[in-house]
C-alpha positions as CSV (number, residue, x, y, z in Angstrom):
1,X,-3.4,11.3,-25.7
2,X,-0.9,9.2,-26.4
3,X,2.2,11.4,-24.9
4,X,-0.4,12.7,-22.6
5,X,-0.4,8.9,-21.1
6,X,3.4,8.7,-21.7
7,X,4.4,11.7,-19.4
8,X,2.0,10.1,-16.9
9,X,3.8,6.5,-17.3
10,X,7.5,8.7,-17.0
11,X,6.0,10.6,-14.4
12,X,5.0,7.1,-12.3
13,X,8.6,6.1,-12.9
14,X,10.4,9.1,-11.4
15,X,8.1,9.3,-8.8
16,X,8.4,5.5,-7.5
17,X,12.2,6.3,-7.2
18,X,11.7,9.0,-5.0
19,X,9.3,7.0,-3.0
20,X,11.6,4.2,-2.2
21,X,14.8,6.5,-1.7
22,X,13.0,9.1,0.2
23,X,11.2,6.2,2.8
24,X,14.4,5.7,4.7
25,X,14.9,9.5,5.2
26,X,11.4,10.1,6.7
27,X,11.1,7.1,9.2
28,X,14.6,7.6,10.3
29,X,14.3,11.7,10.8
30,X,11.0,10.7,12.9
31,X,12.6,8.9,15.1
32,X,16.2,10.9,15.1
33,X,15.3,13.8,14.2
34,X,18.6,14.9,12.0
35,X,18.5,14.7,8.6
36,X,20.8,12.0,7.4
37,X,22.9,12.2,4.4
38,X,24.2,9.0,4.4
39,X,21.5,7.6,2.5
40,X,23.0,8.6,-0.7
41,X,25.4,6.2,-0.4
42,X,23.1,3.8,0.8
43,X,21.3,3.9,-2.3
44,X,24.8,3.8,-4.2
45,X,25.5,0.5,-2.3
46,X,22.5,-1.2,-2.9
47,X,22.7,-0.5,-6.7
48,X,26.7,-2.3,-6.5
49,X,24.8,-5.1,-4.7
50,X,22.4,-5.9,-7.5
51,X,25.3,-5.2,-10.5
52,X,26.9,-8.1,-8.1
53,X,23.9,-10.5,-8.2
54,X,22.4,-10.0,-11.8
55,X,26.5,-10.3,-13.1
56,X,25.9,-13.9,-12.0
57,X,24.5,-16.3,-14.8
58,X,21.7,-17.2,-12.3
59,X,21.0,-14.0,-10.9
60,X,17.3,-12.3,-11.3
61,X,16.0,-8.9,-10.8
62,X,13.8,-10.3,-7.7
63,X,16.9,-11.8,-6.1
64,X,19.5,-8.7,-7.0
65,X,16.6,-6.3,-5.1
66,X,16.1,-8.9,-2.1
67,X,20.1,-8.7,-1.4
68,X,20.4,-5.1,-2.3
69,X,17.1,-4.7,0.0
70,X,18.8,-7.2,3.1
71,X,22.8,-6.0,2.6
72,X,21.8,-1.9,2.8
73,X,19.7,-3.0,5.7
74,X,22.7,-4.2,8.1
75,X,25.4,-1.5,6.3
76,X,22.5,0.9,8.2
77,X,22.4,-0.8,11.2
78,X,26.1,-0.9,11.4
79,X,26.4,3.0,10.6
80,X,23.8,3.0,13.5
81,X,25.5,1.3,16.0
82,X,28.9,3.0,15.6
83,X,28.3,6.4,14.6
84,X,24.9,7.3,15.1
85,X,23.7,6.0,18.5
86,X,27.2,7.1,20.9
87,X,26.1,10.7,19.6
88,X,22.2,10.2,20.1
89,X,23.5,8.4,23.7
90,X,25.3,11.6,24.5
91,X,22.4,13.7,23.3
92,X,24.2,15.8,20.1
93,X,22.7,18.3,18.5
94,X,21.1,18.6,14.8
95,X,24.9,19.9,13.6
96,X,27.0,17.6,14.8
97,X,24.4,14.1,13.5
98,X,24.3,15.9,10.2
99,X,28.1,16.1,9.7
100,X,28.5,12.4,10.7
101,X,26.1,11.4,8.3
102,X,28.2,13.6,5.7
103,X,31.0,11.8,7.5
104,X,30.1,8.8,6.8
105,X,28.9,8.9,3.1
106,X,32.3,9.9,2.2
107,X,33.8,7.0,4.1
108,X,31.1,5.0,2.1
109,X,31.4,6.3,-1.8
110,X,35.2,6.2,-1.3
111,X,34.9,2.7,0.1
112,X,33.5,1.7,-2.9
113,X,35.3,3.7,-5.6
114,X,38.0,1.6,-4.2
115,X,36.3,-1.8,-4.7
116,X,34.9,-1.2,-7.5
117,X,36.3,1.6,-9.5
118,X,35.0,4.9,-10.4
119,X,34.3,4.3,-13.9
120,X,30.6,4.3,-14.7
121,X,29.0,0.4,-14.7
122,X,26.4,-0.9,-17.1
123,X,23.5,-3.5,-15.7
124,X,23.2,-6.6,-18.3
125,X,20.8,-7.8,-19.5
126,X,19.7,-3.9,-21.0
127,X,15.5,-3.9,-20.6
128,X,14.4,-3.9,-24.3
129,X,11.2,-1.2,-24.5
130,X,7.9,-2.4,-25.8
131,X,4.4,-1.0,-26.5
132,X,1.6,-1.4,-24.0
133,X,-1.3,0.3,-25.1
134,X,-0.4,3.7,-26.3
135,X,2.6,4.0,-23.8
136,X,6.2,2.9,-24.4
137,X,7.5,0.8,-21.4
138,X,10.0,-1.7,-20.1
139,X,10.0,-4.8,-17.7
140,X,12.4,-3.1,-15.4
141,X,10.1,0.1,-15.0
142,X,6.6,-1.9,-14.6
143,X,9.0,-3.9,-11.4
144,X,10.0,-1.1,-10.4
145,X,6.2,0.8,-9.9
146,X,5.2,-2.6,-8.7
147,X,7.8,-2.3,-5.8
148,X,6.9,1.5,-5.4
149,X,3.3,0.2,-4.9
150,X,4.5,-2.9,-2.7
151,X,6.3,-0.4,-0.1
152,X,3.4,2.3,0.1
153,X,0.4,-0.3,1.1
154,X,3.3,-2.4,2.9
155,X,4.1,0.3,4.6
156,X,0.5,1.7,5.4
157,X,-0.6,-1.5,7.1
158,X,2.5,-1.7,9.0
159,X,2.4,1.8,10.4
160,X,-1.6,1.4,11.1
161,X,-2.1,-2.6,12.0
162,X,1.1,-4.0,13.8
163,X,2.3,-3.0,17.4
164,X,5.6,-2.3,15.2
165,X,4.2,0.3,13.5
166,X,2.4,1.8,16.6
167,X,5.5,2.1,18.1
168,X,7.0,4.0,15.6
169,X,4.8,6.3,15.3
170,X,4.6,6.6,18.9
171,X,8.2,7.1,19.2
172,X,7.9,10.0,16.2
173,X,5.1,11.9,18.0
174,X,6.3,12.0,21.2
175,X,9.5,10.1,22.7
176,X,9.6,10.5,26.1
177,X,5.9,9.4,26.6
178,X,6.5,6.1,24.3
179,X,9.8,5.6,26.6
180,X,7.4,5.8,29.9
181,X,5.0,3.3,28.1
182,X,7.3,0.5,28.0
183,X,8.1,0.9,24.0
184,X,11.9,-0.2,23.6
185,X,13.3,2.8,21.6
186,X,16.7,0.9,20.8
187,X,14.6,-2.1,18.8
188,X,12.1,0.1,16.9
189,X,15.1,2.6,15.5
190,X,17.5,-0.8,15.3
191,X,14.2,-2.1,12.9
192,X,13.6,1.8,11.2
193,X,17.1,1.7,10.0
194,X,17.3,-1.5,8.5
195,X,14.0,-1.4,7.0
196,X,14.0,2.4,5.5
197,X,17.9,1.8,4.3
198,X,16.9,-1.4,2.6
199,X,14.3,0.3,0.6
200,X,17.0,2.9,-0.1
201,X,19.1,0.1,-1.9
202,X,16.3,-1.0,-3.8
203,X,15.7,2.1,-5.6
204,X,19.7,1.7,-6.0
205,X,18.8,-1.2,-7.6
206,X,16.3,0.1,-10.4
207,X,18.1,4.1,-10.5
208,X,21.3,2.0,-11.2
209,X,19.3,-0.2,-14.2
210,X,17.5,2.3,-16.1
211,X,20.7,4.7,-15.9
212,X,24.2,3.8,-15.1
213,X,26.4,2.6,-12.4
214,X,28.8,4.9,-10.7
215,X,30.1,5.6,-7.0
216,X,27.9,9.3,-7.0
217,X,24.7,7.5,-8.4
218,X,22.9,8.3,-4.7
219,X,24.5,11.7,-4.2
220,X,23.3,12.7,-7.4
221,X,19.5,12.3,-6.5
222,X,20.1,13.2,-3.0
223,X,19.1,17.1,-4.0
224,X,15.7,15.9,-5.4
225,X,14.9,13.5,-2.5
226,X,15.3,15.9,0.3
227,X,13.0,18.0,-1.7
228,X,10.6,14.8,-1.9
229,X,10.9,14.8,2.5
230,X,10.2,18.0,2.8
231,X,7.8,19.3,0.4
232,X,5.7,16.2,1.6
233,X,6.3,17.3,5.4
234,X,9.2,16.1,7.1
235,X,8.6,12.7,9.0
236,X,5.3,12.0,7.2
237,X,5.4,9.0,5.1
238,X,1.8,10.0,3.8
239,X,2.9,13.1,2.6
240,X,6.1,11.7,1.0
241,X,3.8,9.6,-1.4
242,X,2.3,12.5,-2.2
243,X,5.2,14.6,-2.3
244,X,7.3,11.8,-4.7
245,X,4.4,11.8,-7.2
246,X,3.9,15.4,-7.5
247,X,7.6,16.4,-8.3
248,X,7.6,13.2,-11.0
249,X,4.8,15.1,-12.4
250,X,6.5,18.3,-12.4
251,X,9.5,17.0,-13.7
252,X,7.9,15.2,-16.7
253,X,5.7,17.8,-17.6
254,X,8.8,20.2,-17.1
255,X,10.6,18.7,-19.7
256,X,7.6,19.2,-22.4
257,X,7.5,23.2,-21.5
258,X,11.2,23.0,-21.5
259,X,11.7,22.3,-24.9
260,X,9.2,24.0,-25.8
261,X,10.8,27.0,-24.7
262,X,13.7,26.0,-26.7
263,X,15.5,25.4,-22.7
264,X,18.1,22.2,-22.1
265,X,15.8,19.9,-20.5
266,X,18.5,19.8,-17.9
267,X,16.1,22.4,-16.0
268,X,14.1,20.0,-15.9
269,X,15.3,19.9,-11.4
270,X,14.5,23.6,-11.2
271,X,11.1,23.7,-12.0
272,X,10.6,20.8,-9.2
273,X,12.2,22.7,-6.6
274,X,10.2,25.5,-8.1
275,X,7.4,23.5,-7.1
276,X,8.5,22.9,-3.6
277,X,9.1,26.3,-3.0
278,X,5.4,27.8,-3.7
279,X,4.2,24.8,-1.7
280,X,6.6,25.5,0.8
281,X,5.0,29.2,1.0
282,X,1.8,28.5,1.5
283,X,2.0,25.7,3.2
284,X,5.4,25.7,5.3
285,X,5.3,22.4,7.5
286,X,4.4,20.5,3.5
287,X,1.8,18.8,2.3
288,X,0.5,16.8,5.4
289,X,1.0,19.7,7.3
């Protein structure tokens, strides 16, 4: 029972880190409909943000993810306002958004290879594990699920009790109609950027802590949190909890029948897009359908 509880606890972790990358991704393709790869880096430059804050002999966890969270926010907006919204203005295609966002997250992890080097980074203090029950946990991961928890009901009441949210999911559903009703497209997608990107550079923030530090940190989750968006139905927020959660459960239990198998528990990614694709089968437009 006790690794039973474990795998669930790991399986929590992973899938709270997904959540929080993957939010960003799914608001934004709602209302832009283009997939944007950007956020890689996004998450990459939120997790330099918090090395930045927690360096400092005052800094905190709390304050490095409120700056990550805030900085990521207005690096979206200004990706938005000078790449993203002259090619919307002028009506692009899918092809030629998606290769501006690849575009751009080279400008981006370049950028800060520059500034900060390419050698890998280690967040201080390290988060010392301790028992709970029958599990094995740290501070940093128990902060982390609290912020994964934080961003799904924050997020729910948003989307269902604010004219905010309304909009947003009126602009998602059906543009020109919100347009005609007097909904100011510019302000909800200026708001959808800064608020999905910011939770991108949170989960920087923790991916960065409980791992290490480099310039390809977001690229190299970026695979796994597409998978996230689309098993759990591209534009569905709903379905991306559902979606994050079920591949951190994959994942974990993955590893167990990994090396049992006598495998590298580096397979542990196949068996989670193994997942998505039988989903994907039976159920082609994901989870929430």
């Amino acid at each position: 029972m006790g690794e039973f509880a474990q795998i669930l606890l790991n399986a929590a972790i992973t899938g709270s880190i997904y959540l929080l990358a993957g939010t960003g991704l799914t608001l934004t393709y709602g209302l832009l409909r283009f997939p944007n790869f950007a956020y890689a880096e996004f998450i990459t430059f939120g997790g330099y943000i918090g090395y930045l804050l927690l360096q400092k002999p005052d800094g905190s966890l709390p304050l490095a993810v409120a700056a990550a969270f805030f900085a990521t926010g207005l690096l979206s907006l200004f990706s938005h306002l000078l790449c993203f919204r002259p090619l919307v203005n002028r009506r692009a295609s899918l092809i030629p958004l998606m290769v501006a966002s690849i575009g751009l997250g080279y400008i981006i992890r370049y950028s800060i290879g520059e500034m900060w080097s390419w050698a890998a980074l280690s967040y201080q203090p390290v988060w010392q594990a301790f028992d709970l029950g029958p599990v094995r946990v740290t501070a940093l991961w128990l902060y982390l699920i609290g912020a994964a928890l934080f961003t799904g009901i924050g997020l729910h009441l948003l989307l269902t009790r604010t004219k905010t949210g309304k909009a947003i999911r009126a602009i998602a559903g059906n543009p020109d109609l919100a347009l005609v009703s007097g909904i100011n497209r510019d302000r909800i997608t200026f708001f959808t950027c800064f608020l999905g990107a910011g939770f991108a550079g949170v989960a920087g923030v923790f991916r960065a802590a409980d791992t290490q530090l480099s310039p390809v940190l977001g690229w190299d989750i970026l695979l796994p949190i597409f998978a996230v968006v689309i098993l759990g139905g591209i534009g569905s927020f709903y379905g991306l909890i559902m979606a994050a959660f079920l591949l951190g459960l994959a994942e974990n239990f993955g590893v167990i029948l990994l090396q049992a198998v006598g495998l590298s528990t580096e397979y542990r990614m196949a068996i989670a897009f193994l997942v998505l694709i039988l989903v994907l089968i039976f159920r082609p437009k994901g989870l929430a359908g």
